[in-house]
Structure formats: structure tokens, C-alpha cells
C-alpha positions in Angstrom: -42.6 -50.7 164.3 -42.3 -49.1 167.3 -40.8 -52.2 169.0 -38.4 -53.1 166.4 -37.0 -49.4 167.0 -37.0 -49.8 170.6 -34.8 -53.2 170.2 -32.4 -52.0 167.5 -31.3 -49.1 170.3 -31.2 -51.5 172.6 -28.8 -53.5 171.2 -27.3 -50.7 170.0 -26.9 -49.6 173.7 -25.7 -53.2 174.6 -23.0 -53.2 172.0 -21.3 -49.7 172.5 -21.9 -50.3 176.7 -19.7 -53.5 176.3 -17.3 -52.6 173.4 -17.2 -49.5 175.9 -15.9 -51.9 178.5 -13.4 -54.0 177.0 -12.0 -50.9 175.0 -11.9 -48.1 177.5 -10.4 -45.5 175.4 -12.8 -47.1 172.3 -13.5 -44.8 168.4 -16.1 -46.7 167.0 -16.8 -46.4 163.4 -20.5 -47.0 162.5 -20.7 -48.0 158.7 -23.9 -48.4 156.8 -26.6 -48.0 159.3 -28.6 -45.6 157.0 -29.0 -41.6 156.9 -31.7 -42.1 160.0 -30.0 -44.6 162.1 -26.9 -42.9 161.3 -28.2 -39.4 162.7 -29.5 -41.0 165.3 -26.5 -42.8 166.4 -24.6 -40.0 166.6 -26.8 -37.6 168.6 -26.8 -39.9 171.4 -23.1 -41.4 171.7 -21.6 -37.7 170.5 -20.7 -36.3 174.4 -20.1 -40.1 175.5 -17.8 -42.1 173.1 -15.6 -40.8 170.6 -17.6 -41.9 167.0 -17.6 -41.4 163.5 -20.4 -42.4 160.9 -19.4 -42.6 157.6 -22.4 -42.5 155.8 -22.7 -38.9 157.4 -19.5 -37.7 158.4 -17.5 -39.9 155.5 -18.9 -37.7 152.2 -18.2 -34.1 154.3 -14.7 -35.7 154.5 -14.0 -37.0 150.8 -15.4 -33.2 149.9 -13.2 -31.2 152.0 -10.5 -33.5 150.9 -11.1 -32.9 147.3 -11.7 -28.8 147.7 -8.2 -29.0 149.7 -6.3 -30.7 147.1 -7.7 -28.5 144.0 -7.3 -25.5 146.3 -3.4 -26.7 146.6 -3.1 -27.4 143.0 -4.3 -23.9 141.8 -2.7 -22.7 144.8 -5.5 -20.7 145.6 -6.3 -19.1 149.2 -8.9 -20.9 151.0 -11.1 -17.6 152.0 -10.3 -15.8 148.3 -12.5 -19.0 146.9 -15.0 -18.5 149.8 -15.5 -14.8 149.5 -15.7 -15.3 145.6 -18.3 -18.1 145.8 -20.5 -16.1 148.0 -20.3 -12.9 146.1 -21.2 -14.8 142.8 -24.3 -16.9 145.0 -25.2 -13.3 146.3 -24.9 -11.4 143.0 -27.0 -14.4 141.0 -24.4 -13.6 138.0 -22.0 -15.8 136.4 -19.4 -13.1 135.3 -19.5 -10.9 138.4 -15.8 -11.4 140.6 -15.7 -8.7 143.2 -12.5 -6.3 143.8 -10.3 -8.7 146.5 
């Protein structure tokens, strides 16, 4: 196992150090390499390549995305929703809004 992990960074390494090359000023956008890989990935390249994983990065973006829009169709302030949602998580009660 331990060799298989060893040659999947290295070609990993490969890859980005060439792509790296022909694209100076490179984004690469890892898709479907896996929760692990995809962790991974990202600690090492994060302070050398500009890099985005979609399997990790991708859902926290579709989220905010959707919290935006509802918060612009009820036109609700961002930090009223925050402050209520952590006053109702603190308080453990459905029916308790605090005085904001």
C-alpha cells in the first residue's frame, strides 16, 4: 500500500511540476480524487499553486451560494440570521428568538 501511495504523489508531483511549467500563472482544478486525496492534495500545493478541489471546496461553495440567495430573497441581514441561529443552538429551544 505504502508504494502505491508513494507513486500516486509522485505523479501527482510530476503532473502539477510540469503543468506548472507550461502554465506559469496555472489554477488547477482537482475533481474527483476522493475526501483523502482531496485533503491531501490541497495541504501540499495550498502556498505553491493556486488550486481548488471540488469535492472539498465545491459543496462549501454550492452552500454559501444557496444561503446567499435565500438570504437575498427574504432580504434578510446576513449576521441577524447568524446571531439568531446561534442563540437558538445555544438556548436548545425552538421558539426562543432573542431581542435584536
Amino acid at each position: 500500500m505504502h508504494v502505491y501511495v508513494e507513486k500516486y504523489y509522485d505523479f501527482i508531483d510530476k503532473f502539477v511540476n510540469t503543468a506548472e511549467k507550461l502554465f506559469p500563472n496555472l489554477y488547477l482544478h482537482w475533481e474527483d480524487f476522493g475526501r483523502p486525496n482531496a485533503a491531501a492534495i490541497l495541504e501540499r500545493y495550498q502556498d505553491k499553486i493556486t488550486t481548488f478541489n471540488d469535492d472539498i471546496q465545491g459543496t462549501g461553495i454550492v452552500a454559501l451560494a444557496g444561503i446567499l440567495g435565500a438570504l437575498n430573497i427574504s432580504k434578510e441581514k446576513v449576521y441577524r440570521t447568524a446571531r439568531n441561529d446561534i442563540w437558538s443552538r445555544h438556548c436548545r429551544c425552538r421558539n426562543c428568538t432573542p431581542n435584536i
